[in-house]
PAZAPA-4460 file (N, C-alpha, C; in steps of 0.05 Angstrom, whole numbers, plus 32768, in hexadecimal, padded with zeros to 4 digits):
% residues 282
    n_x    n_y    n_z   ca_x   ca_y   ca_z    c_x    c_y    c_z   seq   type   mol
   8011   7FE8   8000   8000   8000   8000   8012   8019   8000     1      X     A
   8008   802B   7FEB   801F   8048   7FF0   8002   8063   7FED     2      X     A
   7FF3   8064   8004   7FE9   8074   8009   7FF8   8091   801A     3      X     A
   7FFD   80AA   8020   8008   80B4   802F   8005   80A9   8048     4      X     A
   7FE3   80A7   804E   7FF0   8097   806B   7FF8   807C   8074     5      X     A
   8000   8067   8062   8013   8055   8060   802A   8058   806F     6      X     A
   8032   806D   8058   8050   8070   8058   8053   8083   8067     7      X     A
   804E   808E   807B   8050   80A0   8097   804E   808B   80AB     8      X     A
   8039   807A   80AF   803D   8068   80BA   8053   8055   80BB     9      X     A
   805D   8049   80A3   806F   8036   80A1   808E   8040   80AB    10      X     A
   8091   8059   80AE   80A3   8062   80B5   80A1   8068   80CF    11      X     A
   8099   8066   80D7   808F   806F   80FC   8092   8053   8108    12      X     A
   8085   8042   80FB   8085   802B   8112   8098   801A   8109    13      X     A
   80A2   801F   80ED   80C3   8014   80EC   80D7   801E   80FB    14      X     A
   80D6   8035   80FB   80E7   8040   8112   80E3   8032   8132    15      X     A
   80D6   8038   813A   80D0   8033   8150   80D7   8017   8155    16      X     A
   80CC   8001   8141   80CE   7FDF   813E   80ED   7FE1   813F    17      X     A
   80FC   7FF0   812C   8119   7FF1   8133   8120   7FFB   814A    18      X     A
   8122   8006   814D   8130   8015   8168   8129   800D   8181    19      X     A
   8113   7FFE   8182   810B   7FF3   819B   810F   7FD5   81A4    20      X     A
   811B   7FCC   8183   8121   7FAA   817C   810D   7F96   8190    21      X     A
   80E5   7FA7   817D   80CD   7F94   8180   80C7   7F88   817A    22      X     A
   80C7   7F6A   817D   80B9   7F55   8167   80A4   7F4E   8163    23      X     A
   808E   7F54   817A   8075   7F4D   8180   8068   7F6A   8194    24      X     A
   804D   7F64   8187   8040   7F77   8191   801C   7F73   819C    25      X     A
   8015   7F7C   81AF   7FFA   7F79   81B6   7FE7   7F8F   81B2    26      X     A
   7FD7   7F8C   8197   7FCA   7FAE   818F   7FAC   7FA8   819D    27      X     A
   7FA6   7FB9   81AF   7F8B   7FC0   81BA   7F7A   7FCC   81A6    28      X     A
   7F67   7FBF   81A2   7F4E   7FC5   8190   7F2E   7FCD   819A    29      X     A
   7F26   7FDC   8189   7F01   7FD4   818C   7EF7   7FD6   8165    30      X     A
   7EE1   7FE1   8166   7EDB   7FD4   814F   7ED3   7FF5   8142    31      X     A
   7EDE   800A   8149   7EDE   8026   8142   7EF4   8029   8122    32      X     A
   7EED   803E   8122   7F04   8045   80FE   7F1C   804A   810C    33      X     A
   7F25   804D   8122   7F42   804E   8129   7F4C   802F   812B    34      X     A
   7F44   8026   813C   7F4E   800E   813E   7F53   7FFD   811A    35      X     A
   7F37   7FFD   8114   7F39   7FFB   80F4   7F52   7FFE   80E1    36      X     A
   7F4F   801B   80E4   7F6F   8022   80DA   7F82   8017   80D8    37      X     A
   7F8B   800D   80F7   7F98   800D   8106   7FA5   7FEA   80FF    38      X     A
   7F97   7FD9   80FD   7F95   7FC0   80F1   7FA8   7FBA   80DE    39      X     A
   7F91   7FCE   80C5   7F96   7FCE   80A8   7FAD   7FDC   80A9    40      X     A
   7FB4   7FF1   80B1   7FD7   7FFE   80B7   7FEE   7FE5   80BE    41      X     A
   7FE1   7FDE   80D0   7FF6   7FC1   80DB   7FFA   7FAC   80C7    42      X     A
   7FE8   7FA0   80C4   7FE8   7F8B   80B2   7FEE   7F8B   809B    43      X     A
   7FF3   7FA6   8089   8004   7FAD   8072   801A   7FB3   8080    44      X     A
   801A   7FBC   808F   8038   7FBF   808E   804B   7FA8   808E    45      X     A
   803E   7F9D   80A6   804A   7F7C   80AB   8053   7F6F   8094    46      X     A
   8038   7F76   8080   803D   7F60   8065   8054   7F68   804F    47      X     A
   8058   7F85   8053   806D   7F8F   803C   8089   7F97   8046    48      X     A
   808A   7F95   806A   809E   7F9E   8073   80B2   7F82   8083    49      X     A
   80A1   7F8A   8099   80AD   7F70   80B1   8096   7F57   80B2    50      X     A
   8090   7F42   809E   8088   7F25   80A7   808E   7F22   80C1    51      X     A
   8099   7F20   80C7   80AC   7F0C   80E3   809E   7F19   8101    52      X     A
   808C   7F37   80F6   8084   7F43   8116   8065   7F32   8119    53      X     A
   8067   7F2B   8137   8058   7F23   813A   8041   7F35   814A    54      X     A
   802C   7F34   8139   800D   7F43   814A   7FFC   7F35   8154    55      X     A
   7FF1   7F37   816E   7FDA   7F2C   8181   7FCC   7F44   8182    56      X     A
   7FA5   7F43   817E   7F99   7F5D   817D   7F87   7F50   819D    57      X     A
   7F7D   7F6B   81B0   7F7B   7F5B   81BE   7F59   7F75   81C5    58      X     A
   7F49   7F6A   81CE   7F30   7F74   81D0   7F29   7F71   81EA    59      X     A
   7F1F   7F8E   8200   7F0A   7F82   8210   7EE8   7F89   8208    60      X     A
   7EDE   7F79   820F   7EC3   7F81   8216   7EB0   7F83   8233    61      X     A
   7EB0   7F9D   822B   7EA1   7FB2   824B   7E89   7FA7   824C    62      X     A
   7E75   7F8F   823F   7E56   7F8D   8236   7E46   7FAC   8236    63      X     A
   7E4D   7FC5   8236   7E43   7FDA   8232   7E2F   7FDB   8229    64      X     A
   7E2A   7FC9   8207   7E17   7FC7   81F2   7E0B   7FAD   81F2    65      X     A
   7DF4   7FAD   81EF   7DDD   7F94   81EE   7DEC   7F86   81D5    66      X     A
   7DFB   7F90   81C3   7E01   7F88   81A4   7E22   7F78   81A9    67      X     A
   7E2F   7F77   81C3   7E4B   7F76   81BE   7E57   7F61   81B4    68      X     A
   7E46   7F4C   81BC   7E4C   7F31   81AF   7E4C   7F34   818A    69      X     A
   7E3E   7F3F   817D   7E40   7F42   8167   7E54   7F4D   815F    70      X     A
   7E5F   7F65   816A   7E7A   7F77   8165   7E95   7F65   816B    71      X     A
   7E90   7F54   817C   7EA8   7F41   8187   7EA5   7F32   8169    72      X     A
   7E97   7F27   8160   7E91   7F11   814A   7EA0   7F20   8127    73      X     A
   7E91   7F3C   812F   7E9B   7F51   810F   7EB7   7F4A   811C    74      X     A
   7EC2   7F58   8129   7EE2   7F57   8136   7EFC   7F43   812B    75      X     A
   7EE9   7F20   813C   7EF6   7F15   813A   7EFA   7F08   8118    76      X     A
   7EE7   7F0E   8104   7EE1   7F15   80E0   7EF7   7F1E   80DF    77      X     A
   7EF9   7F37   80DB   7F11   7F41   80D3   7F2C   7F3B   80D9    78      X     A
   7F34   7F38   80F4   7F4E   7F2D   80F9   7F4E   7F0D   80EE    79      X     A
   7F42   7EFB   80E9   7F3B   7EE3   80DA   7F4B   7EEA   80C0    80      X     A
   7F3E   7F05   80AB   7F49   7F03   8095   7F67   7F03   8095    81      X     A
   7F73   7F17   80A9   7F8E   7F16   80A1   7F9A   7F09   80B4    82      X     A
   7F8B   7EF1   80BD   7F9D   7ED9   80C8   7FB4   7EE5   80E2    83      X     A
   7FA1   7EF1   80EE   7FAB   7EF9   8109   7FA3   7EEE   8123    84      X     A
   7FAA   7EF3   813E   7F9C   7EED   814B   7F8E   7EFF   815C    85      X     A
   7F7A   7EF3   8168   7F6F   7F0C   817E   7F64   7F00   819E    86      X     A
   7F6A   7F0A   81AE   7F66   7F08   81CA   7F4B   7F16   81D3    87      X     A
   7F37   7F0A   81DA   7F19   7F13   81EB   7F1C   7F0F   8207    88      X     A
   7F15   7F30   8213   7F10   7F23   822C   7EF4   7F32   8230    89      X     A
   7EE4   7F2B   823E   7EC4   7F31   8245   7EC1   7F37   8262    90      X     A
   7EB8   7F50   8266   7EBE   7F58   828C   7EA2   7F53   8293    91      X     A
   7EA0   7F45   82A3   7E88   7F3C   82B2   7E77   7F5C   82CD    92      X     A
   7E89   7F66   82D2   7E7B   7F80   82DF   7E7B   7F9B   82C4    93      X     A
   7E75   7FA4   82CA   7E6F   7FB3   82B3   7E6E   7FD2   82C7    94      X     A
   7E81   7FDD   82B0   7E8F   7FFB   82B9   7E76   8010   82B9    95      X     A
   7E79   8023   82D7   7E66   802C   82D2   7E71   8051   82CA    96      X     A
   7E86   804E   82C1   7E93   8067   82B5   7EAB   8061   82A0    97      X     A
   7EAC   8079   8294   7EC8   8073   827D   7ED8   8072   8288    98      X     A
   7EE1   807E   82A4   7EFD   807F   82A9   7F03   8059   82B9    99      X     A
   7EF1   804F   82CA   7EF3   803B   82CD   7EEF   801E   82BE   100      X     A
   7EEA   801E   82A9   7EE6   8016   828D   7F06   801A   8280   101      X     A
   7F13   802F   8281   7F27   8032   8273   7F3A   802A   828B   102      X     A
   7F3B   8026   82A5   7F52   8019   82BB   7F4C   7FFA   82B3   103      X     A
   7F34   7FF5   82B4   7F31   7FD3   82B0   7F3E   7FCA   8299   104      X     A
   7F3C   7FDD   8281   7F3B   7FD8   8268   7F63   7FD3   8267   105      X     A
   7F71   7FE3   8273   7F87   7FEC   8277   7F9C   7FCB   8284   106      X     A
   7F8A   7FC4   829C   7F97   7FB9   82AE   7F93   7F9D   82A3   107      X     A
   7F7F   7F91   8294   7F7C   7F76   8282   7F90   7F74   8276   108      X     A
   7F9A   7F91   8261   7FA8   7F93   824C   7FC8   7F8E   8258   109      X     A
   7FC9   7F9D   826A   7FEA   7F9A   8278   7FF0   7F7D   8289   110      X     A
   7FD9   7F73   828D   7FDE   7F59   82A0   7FDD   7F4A   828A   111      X     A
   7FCA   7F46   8268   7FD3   7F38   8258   7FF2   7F34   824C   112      X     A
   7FF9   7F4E   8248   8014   7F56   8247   8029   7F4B   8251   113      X     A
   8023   7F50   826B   803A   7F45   827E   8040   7F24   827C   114      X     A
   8024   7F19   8277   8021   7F01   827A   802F   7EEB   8263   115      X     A
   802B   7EF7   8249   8031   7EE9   8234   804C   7F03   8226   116      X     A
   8063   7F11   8233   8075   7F17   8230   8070   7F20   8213   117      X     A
   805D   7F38   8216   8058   7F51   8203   8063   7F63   8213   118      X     A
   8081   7F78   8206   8084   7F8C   820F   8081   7FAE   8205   119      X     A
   8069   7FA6   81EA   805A   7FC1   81E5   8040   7FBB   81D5   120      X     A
   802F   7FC7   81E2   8015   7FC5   81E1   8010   7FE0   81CF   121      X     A
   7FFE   7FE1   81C2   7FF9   7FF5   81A8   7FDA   7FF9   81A7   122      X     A
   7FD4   8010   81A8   7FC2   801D   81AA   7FAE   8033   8190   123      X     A
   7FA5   8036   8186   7F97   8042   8172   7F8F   805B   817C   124      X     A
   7F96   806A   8189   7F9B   8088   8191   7FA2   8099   817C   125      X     A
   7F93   80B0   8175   7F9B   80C2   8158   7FA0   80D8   816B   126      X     A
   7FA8   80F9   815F   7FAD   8107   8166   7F94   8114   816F   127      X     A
   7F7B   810F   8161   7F60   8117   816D   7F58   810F   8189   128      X     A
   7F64   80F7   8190   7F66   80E7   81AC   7F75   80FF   81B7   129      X     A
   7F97   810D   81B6   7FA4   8112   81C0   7F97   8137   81CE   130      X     A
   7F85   8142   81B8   7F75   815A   81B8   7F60   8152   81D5   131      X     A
   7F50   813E   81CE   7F40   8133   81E0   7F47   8134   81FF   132      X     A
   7F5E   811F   8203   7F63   8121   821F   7F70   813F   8228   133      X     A
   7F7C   814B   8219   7F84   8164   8219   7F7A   817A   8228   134      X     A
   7F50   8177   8221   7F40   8186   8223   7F37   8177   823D   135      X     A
   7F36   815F   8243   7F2B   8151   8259   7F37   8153   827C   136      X     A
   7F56   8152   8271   7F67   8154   8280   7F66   8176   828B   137      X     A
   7F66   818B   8277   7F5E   81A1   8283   7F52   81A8   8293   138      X     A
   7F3B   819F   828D   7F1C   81A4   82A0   7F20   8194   82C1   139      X     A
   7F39   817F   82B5   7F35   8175   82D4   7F4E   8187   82E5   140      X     A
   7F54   8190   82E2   7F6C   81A8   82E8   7F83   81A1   82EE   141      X     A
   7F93   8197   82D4   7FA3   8180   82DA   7FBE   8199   82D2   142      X     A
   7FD5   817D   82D2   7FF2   818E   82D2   7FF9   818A   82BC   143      X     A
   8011   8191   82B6   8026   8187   829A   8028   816E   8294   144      X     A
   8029   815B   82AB   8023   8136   829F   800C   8134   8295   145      X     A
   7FF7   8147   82A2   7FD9   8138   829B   7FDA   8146   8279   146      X     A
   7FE0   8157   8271   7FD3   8163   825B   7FEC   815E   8246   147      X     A
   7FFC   814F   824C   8012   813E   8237   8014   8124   8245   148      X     A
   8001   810E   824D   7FF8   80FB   8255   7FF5   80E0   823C   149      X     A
   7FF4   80F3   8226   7FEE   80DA   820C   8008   80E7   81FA   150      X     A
   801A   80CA   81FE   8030   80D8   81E2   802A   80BC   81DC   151      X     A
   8048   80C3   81CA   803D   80A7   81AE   804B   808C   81B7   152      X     A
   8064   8085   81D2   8065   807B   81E6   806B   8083   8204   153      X     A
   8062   806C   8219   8062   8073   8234   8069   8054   8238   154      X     A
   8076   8054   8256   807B   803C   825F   805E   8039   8275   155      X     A
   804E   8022   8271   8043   8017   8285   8047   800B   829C   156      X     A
   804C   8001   829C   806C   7FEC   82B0   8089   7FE7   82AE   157      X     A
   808B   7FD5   82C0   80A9   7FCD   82BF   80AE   7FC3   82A0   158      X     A
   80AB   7FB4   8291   80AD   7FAB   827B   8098   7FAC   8269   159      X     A
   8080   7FB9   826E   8074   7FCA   8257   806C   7FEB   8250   160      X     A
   806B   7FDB   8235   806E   7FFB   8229   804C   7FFB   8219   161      X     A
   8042   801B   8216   802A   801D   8204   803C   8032   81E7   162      X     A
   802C   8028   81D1   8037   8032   81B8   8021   8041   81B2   163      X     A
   801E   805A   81A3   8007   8067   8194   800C   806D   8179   164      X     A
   8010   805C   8161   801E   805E   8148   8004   8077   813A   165      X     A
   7FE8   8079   8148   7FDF   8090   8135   7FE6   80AB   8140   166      X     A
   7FEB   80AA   8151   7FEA   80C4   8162   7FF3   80DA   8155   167      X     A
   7FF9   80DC   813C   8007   80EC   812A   7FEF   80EF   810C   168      X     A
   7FDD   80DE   8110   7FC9   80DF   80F7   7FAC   80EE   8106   169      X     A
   7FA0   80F8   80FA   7F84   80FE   8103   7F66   80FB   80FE   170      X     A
   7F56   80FB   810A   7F40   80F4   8105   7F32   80EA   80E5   171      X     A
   7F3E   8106   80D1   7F35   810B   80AF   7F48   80F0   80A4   172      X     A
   7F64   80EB   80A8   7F71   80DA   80A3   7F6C   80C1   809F   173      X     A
   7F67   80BC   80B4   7F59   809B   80C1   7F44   809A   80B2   174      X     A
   7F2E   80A8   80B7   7F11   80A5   80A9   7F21   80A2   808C   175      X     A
   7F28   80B1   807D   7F34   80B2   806B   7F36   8095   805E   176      X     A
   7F47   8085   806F   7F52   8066   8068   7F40   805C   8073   177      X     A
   7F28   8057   8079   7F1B   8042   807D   7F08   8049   8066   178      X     A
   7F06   8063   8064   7EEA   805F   804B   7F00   805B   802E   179      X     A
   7F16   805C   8029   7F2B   8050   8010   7F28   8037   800C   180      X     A
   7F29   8028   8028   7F2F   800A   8027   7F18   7FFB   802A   181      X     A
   7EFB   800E   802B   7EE5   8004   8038   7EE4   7FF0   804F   182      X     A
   7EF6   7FF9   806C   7EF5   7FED   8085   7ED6   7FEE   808F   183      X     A
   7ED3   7FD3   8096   7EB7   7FD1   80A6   7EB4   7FD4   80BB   184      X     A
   7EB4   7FF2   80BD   7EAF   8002   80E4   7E8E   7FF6   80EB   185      X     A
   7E9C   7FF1   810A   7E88   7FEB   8119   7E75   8005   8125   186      X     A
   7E60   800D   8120   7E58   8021   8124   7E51   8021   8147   187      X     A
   7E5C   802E   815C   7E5C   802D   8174   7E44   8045   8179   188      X     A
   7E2F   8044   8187   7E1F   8058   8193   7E2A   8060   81A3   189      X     A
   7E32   805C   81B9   7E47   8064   81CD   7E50   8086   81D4   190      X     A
   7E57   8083   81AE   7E66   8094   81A9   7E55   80B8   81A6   191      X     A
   7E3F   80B0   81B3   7E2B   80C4   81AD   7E15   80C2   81C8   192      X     A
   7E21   80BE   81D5   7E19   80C2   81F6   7E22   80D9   8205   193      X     A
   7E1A   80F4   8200   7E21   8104   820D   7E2C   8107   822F   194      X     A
   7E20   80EB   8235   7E21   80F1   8259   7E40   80E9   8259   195      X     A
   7E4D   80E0   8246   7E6D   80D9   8243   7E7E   80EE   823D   196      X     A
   7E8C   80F8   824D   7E97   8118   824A   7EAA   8114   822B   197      X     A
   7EBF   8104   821E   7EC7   80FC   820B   7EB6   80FE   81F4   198      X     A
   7E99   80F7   81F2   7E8B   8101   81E0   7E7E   8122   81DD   199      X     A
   7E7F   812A   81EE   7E74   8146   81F4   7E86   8153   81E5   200      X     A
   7E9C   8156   81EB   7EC0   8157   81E4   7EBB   8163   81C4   201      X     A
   7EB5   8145   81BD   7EC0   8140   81A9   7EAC   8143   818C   202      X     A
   7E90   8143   8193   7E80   814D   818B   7E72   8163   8187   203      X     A
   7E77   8173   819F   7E69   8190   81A3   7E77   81A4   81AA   204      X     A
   7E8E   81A9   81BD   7EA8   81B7   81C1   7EC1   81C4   81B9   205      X     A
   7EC7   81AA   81AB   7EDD   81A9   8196   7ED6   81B6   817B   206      X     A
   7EBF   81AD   816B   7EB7   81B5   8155   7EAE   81D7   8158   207      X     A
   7EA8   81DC   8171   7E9D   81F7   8170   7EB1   81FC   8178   208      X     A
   7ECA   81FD   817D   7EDF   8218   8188   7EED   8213   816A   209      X     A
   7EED   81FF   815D   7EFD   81FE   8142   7EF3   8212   812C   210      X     A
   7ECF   820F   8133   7EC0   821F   811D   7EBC   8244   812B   211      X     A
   7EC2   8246   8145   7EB9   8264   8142   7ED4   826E   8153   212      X     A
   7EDF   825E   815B   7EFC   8268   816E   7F15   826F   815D   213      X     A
   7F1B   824E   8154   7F33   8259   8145   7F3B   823F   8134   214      X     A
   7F4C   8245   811D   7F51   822F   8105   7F65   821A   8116   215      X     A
   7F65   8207   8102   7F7F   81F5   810E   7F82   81F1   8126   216      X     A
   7F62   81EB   8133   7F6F   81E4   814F   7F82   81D1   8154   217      X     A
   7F73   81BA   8155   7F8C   81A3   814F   7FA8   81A9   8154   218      X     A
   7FAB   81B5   8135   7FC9   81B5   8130   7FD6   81C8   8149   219      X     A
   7FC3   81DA   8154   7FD2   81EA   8164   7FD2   81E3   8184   220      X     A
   7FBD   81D2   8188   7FBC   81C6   8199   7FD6   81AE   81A2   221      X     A
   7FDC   81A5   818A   7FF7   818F   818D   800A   81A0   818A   222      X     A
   8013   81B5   818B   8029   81C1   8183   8031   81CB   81A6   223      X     A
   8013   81D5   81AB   8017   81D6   81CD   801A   81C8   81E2   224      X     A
   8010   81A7   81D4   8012   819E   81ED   8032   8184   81E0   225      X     A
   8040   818F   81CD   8058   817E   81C8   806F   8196   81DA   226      X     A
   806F   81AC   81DC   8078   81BE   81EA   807F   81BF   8204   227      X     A
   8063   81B8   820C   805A   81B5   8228   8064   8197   8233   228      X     A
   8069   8187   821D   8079   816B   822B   8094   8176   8224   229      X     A
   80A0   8183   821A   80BB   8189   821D   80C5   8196   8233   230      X     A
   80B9   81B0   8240   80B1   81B3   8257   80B2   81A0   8272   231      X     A
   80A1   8190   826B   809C   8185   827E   80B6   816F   827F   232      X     A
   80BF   8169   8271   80D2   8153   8270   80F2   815E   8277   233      X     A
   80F5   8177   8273   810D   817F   8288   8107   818B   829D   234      X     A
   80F1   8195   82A4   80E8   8194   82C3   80F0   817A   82D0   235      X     A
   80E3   815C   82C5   80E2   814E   82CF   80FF   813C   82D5   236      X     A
   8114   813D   82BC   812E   813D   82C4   813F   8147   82D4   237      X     A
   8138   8162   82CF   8144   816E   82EA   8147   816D   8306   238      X     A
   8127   815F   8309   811C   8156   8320   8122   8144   8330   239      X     A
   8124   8132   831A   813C   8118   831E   8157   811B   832A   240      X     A
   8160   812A   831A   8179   812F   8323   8180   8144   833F   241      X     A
   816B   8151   833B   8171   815B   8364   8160   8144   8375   242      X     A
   8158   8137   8366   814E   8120   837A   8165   810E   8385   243      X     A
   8176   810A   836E   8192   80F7   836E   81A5   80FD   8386   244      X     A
   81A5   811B   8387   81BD   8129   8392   81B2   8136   83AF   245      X     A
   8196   8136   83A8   818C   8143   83C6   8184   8127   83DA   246      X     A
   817E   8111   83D5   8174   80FC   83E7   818C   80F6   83F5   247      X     A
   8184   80E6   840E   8191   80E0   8423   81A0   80C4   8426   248      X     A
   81B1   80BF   8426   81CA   80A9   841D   81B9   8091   8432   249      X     A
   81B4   8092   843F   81AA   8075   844E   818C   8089   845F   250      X     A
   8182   8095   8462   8170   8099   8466   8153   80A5   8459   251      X     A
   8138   80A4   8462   8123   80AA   844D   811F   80C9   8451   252      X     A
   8135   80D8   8440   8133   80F9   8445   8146   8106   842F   253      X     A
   813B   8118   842E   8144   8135   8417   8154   8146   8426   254      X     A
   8167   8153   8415   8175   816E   8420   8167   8181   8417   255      X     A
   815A   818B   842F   8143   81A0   8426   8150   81BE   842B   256      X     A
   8168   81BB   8437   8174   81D7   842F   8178   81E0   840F   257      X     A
   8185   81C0   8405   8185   81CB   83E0   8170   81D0   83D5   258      X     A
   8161   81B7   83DA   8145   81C2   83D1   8136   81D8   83CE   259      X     A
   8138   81E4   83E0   812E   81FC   83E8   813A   820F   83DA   260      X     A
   8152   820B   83C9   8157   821F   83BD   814E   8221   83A6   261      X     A
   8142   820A   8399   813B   81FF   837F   811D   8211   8378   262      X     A
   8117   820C   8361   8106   821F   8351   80EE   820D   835C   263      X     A
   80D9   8213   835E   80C1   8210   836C   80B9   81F8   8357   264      X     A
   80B4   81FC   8343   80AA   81E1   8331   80C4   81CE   833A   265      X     A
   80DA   81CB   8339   80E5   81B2   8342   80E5   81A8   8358   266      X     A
   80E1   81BF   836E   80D7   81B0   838E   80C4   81A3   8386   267      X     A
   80AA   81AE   8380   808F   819E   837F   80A0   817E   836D   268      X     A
   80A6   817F   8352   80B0   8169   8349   80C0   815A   8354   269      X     A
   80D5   8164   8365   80E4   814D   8373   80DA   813E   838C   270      X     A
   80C9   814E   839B   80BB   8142   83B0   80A7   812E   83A3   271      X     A
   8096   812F   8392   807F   811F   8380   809A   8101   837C   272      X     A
   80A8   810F   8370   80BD   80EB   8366   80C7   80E2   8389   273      X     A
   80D1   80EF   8396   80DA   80EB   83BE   80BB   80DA   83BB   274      X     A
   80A6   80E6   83C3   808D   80D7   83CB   8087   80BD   83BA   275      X     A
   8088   80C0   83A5   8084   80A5   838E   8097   808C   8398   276      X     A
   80B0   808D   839A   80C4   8083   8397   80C8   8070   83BD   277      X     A
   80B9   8084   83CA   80B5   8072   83E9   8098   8063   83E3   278      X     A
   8080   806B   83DF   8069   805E   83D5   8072   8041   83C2   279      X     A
   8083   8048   83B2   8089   802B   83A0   8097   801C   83BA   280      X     A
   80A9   8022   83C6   80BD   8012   83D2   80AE   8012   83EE   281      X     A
   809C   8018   83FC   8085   800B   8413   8076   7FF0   840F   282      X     A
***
């Protein structure tokens, strides 16, 4: 396939497949035009680039929808054709919010992971996702992690990692390649439940600050918050490093005389890693 977004793709997750020397991978699915994509991206690539990588697609189901058994069935269709495999798991309590829906959804995925020695899990996250939490995270009055919270990798654990190979394509894109290739999206209602702050977002919010606020949100929106992780990422080095030099050789304590001399964002940051770092080791 030599579509432009092919070959933006094929170069992203070649890189990465190199440089990270991955052979196998666990891609989290549902039955939306990202995930879709997301497949059909993989599975060409696999076929014209690296044979030898191996893909497991792996699905939960929340029973959210009276229909899900059907969507599990379209699902497991498609990965059939291109002779893949796929992993079902079906949660017997049933989430009574997105955000606990997305910890359940999280902690299946990393304990599958762990279990069968997958060390990057891949995700169908676009840059429309990255606008989204952007706006979500705001409202909840969050800091510089929360509102550069989605890059295109993060470590989950000790030995896993999450990948976001679209996080660089957007919403027009994607749609784009599924109606080229005629992908059979699962049409989710879900997705039009206002009492779900993500659809409110993304339906009513977003489109109106784009149409009477200002052009290119998007684009200007990623420009701010790729900034704002640069930012944040030598704060957080720094932090480190008076953490290194300020802690206490055999006891649980800081030299808070140096400290104290330090710029106010790195106290707050070095105490946050001091607190983290006794919490892990309790």
């Amino acid at each position: 396939m030599n579509t432009h977004v092919h070959r933006k793709f094929n170069r992203n997750i070649n890189k990465f497949l190199t440089d990270n020397a991955v052979k196998s991978l666990l891609v989290a699915i549902s039955g939306g035009q990202d995930s879709l994509c997301l497949i059909k991206l993989l599975e060409d690539f696999r076929r014209c680039y690296c044979g030898l990588l191996k893909i497991t697609y792996i699905y939960i189901d929340h029973q959210w929808k009276k229909d899900s058994h059907k969507q599990i069935k379209h699902l497991i269709n498609i990965i059939k054709n291109y002779k893949s495999a796929i992993i079902i798991y079906q949660l017997k309590h049933i989430a009574k919010s997105e955000l606990e829906a997305r910890k359940s959804r999280y902690k299946i995925i990393i304990r599958h992971a762990n279990l069968y020695n997958y060390s990057t899990i891949v995700t169908g996250h676009t840059k429309t996702d990255k606008i989204e939490t952007f706006w979500q995270q705001i409202f909840k009055g969050t800091n510089l992690d929360g509102i550069t919270s989605l890059n295109s990798l993060r470590k989950l654990s000790r030995n896993v990692y999450i990948y976001r190979p679209l996080l660089k394509f957007n919403r027009l894109e994607i749609h784009w390649i599924c109606r080229k290739f005629h992908l059979p999206i699962w049409s989710d209602i879900t997705n039009y439940e206002y009492g779900i702050t993500r659809n409110r977002l993304r339906n009513e919010l977003i489109p109106y600050i784009s149409k009477y606020l200002t052009q290119n949100l998007e684009n200007k929106l990623c420009k701010f918050i790729h900034v704002s992780h640069l930012d944040n990422e030598y704060i957080k080095q720094n932090a480190i490093k008076l953490y290194l030099i300020s802690r206490h050789d055999t006891n649980v304590a800081l030299n808070y005389e140096l400290i104290r001399q330090q710029h106010r964002a790195l106290q707050v940051k070095t105490l946050q890693i001091f607190f983290f770092i006794i919490l892990m080791c309790a």
